[in-house]
C-alpha positions, 0 to 999 in steps of 0.5 A: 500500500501507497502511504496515501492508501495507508493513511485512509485505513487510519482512525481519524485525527479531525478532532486533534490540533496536535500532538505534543512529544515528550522524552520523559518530562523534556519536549522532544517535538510538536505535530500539528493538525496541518497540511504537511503535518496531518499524514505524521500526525496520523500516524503517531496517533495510530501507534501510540499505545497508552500515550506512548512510542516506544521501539516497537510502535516506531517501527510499526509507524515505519511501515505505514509510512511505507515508500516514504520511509525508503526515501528518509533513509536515501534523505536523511532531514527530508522527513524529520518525523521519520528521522526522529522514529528511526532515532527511537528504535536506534537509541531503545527509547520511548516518546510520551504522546500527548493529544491536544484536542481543538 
């Protein structure tokens, strides 16, 4: 599947303005609910379990990402939401996931 095909299976994200990113206590990144945005937004909402991304949801939200994954590795800075999940998986770490509602 096309990321545009994966992004269509996924729980709808109207209801967010973002999601705030936290490495333990200390900000670690924002996702807004915007054109350029909304694709990683959806994605971080459909892996997170109780609030959380750990090496196991990133990889999982590498394969939704699917052909744009491949084009991070080849770009590294392109897809900085990619890059911050390969990261994740690198380093054996976890992000806090916290919804903002609109």
């Amino acid at each position: 599947m096309t990321f545009s095909e994966v992004l269509a299976t996924l729980p709808p994200v109207a209801h967010l303005a973002a999601l705030e990113l936290y490495a333990g206590e200390v900000p670690a990144g924002r996702i807004d609910n915007r054109p350029g945005q909304a694709g990683s937004l959806a994605v971080y909402h459909a892996v997170a379990v109780d609030g959380c991304i750990d090496a196991a949801a990133a990889q999982r939200a590498l394969e939704l990402y699917a052909e744009h994954t491949a084009d991070a590795e080849q770009h590294p800075g392109k897809h900085p939401n990619i890059d911050r999940l390969r990261q994740l998986i690198a380093r054996d770490e976890r992000l806090r996931v916290v919804a903002v509602t609109r």
